[in-house]
C-alpha positions, 0 to 999 in steps of 0.5 A: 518153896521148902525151907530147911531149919538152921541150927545153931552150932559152936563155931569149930576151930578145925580147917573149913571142909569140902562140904561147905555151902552159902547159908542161903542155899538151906532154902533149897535142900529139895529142889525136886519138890520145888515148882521152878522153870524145869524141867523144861519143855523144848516145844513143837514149832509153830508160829505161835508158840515160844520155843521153850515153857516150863512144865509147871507153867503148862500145867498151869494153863491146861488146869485154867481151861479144865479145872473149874475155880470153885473146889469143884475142880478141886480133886482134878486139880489134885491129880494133875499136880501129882502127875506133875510131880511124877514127870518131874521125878521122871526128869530129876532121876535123868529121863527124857521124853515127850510131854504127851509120852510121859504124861501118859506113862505116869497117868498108867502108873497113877491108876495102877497104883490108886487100884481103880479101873481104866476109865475110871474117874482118875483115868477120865480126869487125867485124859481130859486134862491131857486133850487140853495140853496146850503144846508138845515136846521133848522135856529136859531137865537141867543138867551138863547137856541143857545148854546144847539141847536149848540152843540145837532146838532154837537153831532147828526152829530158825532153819525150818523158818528159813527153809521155809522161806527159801523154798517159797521163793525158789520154788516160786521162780522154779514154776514161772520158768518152767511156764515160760518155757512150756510157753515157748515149747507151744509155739515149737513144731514138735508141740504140734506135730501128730503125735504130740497132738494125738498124746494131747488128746488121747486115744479117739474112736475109729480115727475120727480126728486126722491129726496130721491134718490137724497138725498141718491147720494149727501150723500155718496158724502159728506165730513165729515169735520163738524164744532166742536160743542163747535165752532158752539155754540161760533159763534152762541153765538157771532151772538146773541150778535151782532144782539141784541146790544143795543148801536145803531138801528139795519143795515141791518144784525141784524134785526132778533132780537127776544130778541131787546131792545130799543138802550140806550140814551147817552144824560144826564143833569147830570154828575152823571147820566152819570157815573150812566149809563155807570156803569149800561151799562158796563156788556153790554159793556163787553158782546158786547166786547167779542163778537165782539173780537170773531167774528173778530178771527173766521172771520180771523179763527184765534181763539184758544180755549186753549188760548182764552177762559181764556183770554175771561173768565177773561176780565173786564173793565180794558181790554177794549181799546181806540178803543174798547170804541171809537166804541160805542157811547159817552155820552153828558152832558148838564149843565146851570150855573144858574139852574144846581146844582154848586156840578154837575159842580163841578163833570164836572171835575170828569167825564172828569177826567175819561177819557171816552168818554163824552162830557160835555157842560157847557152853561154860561147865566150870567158871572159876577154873583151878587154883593153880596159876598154871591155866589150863589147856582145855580152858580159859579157866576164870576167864571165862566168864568174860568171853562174851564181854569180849565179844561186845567189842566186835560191835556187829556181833549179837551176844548173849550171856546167861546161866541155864538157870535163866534160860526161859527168863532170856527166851525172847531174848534167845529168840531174837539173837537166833533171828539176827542176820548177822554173827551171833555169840551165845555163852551158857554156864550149864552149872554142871560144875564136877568140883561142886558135887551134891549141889543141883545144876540149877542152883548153881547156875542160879548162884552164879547170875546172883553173885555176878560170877556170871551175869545175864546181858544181851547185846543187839546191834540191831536194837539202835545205834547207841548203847542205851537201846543195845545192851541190856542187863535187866535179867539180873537180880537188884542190878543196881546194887553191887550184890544182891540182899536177902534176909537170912533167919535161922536159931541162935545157940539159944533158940531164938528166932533171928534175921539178918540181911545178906549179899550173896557174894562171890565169894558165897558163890566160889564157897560152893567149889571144893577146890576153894575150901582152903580159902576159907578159914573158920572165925573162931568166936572165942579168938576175936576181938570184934565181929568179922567184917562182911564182904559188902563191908570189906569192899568199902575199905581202902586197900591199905586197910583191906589187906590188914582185915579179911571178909566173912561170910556165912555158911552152912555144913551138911547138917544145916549149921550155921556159922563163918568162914573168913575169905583169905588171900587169891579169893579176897582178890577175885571178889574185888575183880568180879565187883570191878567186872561187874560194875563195868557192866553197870556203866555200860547199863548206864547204871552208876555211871561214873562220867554222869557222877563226876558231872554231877560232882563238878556241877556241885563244886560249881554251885558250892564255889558260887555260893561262896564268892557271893558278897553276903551284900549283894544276897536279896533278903527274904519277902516275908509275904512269901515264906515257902521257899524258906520251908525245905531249908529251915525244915532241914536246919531244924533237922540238922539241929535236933540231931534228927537225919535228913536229906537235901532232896532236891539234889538227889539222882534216884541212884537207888543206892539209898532205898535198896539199903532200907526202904522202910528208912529211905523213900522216894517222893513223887519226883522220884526223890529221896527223903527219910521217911521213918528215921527209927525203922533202920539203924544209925550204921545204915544212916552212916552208911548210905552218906558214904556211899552216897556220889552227890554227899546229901545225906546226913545222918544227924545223931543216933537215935538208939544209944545202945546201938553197937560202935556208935562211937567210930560210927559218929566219927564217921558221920561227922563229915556228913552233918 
């Protein structure tokens, strides 16, 4: 990973630029020289391989299988590297392409410029190392048509398979019907005359076989037990039906079509072109469906006239099954917030409620959409992010929401919501946002999971039938926590190396956008008082006190200097919407939930009010032969005494709230419980801090331990209620 320095600079006093960004992003000044997840390989289908893998990865595998581990392999290992860094290049500068194309292209390019002959030692190397590529495909970068091309390729695989599977089964019942009627045809006196028996056997020296004789044996020889009539035209209808189906192309066994249509076309713009066609195509469908019905009676010698003829006659719609529908091929709607009518996402929710087969996706190129109250007509500006939240409560419905960013740490996931039968909702922000000019796709996709702008989550009606097994958040960073933390270095005014801890916040995220630059104003250092208040911070306030106080956080200009920017008005709002949002996820996680703590709660008021009414009579006196249960509380009390912080572990609930704040000052017991494991390895703020934020009230923070710690005088006022 390559890291940009961050110099000092003079805090300025002039409005915040265009060109702002999070101080986190200095990391990634040149993510084209940065081994990530793209480009991206769209690989060739085949039983065994997932659908997608990022080019380094490959890369990876195929150096494992050629390149030897002792610095032996060291020189191949050089050059294919660069051969990487080559294609990647290839994909930054907006080229596509097969891998096995474009490796071949820059390994030309690679002994051109070394100035070696072909088959030299680079060439030999290189073209080894591409025999052992371990797959194949088109490679894409990350840009405003990654979402589109992952989720066409993921729907191509998933018709393949299906046609795969139809043409198995249709052909299956194509060849056993047309045995049952050549069997049938054998017993016909036309399959026996002399002509048809002279074409059976070919042409005979000198007339040696009299055929009509021939004809005249086999004919009093031949049983009389013909199909009926009305059986025969119902197979030979069937037949007719099957071979000239118009859902996929034609297998082997239904080629003789004299009446063949084009197969239909299943990819749509709109949802309301999609309902259109299944309408236009369901007469086909319920043709297609008593066909089918009727070969598998008549293959298994099963069908009854007198009781399925009027069950066939009346099936409509209402009749068809799950597996019936699921058969043919499904439909896939691609929808753009931006460009796409805001009334047709809006029918999204109409077509999957319907329950069909129809796979939407609903690509997001802009999250927070304009400043304006006014929304847009293309859009649903900031709504956006919550489309596919709304979607969960279809309840039938497959939904995936992901960033472009996390597309191959969601290909599993990806996998199974294109293999689920039944309406799937697919929601991408692409990160190709045209108001954050110079900052890659990928990073902001990237930004736009961490700051819970845009989680990741899927949800699988499939996976059981409570909320534990269906949804899922496992693909956000510190899911537990309301917004990640990361350790910030940089130089001071002065040179000197110093490190914080960071969120990376919403308002970071939105910090991005030029459109929000005027809500953020520089902290000029000479004007304040006291330092300004951090995001994580400002949200632990009450609203009263918030209104009066506006969070900052750290950003960088274009030459990497570092300094703050106060978030004002409308944006301080969003970030307390987005924190609610996400922690509404959360719950349904089972992540912080709320009726588990406020059990909790009442279970310790329970036990506390207990405590309290028991006569101090009736409370037995401790056997001094038995002093271990009286250890953990009088460990505790002598903590509470000598002002050391200490927790009531027993109590705990592995919220996780604690140990994400300071692990090398809060850890978890062998019981998954917390304790103070190194009451000096944090700061008297953490202690103060996690008390407060703690939903069962078991930590106490004691005293300061450093008395030259910054406002230990509001911070022991703020502990008192803990010790």
């Amino acid at each position: 990973m390559q890291h940009q320095t961050i110099a000092p600079t003079p805090m300025p006093s002039g409005p915040a630029t265009p060109s702002l960004r999070p101080a986190l992003f200095a990391r990634y000044r040149a993510l084209e020289d940065l081994r990530h997840d793209y480009p991206l390989i769209l690989v060739d289908r085949k039983a065994d391989r997932p659908l997608l893998r990022p080019l380094s990865r490959v890369i990876d595998d195929t150096l494992k299988r050629v390149a030897p581990a002792d610095l032996s392999g060291e020189a191949l290992r050089s050059q294919v590297l660069r051969l990487e860094a080559g294609i990647r290049a290839r994909i930054f500068a907006g080229r596509e392409g097969r891998l096995s194309d474009l490796w071949r292209e820059v390994a030309a390019e690679m002994i051109e410029t070394s100035g070696e002959a072909p088959f030299g030692a680079l060439d030999n190397n290189l073209e080894t190392a591409r025999k052992a590529l371990p797959l194949d495909g088109m490679v894409i970068g990350c840009d405003g048509e990654t979402p589109g091309k992952v989720l066409r390729h993921a729907w191509d695989a998933k018709q393949a398979a299906k046609a795969h599977r139809f043409r198995k089964i249709v052909d299956g019942l194509i060849l056993k019907l047309e045995d049952i009627l050549k069997s049938d045809h054998m017993k016909s006196d036309e399959a026996h005359g002399p002509s048809a028996l002279a074409s059976a056997m070919g042409e005979t020296a000198n007339g040696a076989i009299d055929f009509g004789a021939l004809s005249s044996v086999l004919h009093r020889a031949r049983p009389e037990d013909r199909l009926p009539a009305d059986r025969v035209d119902r197979i030979r209808g069937a037949l007719g039906v099957l071979r000239c189906q118009p859902f996929f192309g034609p297998g082997r066994a239904s080629h003789n079509c004299a009446e063949r249509r084009d197969p239909y076309s299943y990819t749509f713009d709109t949802c309301s072109a999609a309902l259109d066609a299944y309408r236009e195509r369901l007469p086909d469908v319920l043709e297609f469906t008593k066909a089918l019905t009727v070969a598998e009676l008549e293959v298994a010698h099963k069908y009854r006239p007198e009781l399925h003829d009027g069950i066939l006659a009346s099936f409509d719609e209402s009749d068809l099954s799950a597996e019936q529908i699921n058969l043919l091929p499904s439909a896939l709607v691609c929808l753009r917030d931006g460009e796409t009518e805001s009334a047709e996402i809006a029918r999204s929710y109409e077509a999957l409620a319907c329950g069909l087969p129809i796979t939407v996706m609903i690509q997001v190129d802009d999250l927070l959409g304009p400043t304006s109250p006014e929304p847009p007509a293309h859009s649903f500006g900031a709504g956006t992010a919550r489309l596919a939240t709304m979607a969960i409560g279809l309840n039938n419905a497959f939904v995936l929401q992901c960033a472009s960013a996390h597309i191959h740490g969601m290909n599993a996931e990806l996998e199974r919501g294109m293999e689920y039968e039944g309406p799937a909702l697919f929601s991408i922000f692409s990160g190709a946002t045209p108001s954050v000019p110079d900052v890659a796709p990928y990073i902001v996709s990237a930004a736009a999971t961490e700051s819970r702008a845009f989680p990741s989550f899927t949800y699988d009606p499939s996976a059981g039938g409570d909320w534990a097994a269906r949804f899922d958040l496992t693909y956000n960073p510190q899911r537990e926590a309301d917004w990640p933390l990361h350790r910030l270095d940089y130089e001071d005014a002065q040179g000197q190396r110093q490190s914080e801890e960071v969120a990376f916040t919403f308002a970071d995220f939105a910090a991005c956008d030029s459109r929000y630059a005027r809500f953020f104003q520089p902290v000029n250092g000479e004007a304040r008082e006291e330092a300004p208040v951090t995001v994580r911070d400002w949200m632990k306030l009450q609203r009263a006190a918030a209104n009066f106080s506006a969070p900052a956080i750290p950003v960088i200009d274009p030459d990497a200097r570092l300094f703050r920017v106060t978030v004002e008005g409308k944006l301080a709002e969003m970030v307390r919407r987005c924190n609610d949002a996400w922690r509404r996820l959360q719950e349904l996680a089972g992540i912080n939930n709320s009726h588990a703590l406020r059990l909790l709660q009442e279970d310790r008021l329970k036990r506390e009010q207990t405590a309290e009414s028991t006569p101090a009579a009736e409370t037995p006196e401790p056997v001094a032969e038995t002093p271990v249960p009286a250890e953990a509380p009088a460990a505790a009390q002598e903590g509470a005494a000598d002002g050391a912080p200490w927790i009531e572990t027993p109590r705990c609930t592995t919220c996780n709230e604690c140990v994400q704040t300071n692990s090398a000052l809060f850890a978890y017991d062998d019981n998954k419980q917390a304790y103070i494991k190194d009451p000096d390895a944090g700061t008297y703020r953490q202690l103060v801090e996690a008390a407060e934020s703690c939903q069962v009230s078991i930590i106490h923070p004691g005293q300061p331990r450093n008395p030259d710690e910054a406002d230990l005088e509001e911070l022991i006022e703020r502990a008192a209620p803990f010790n």
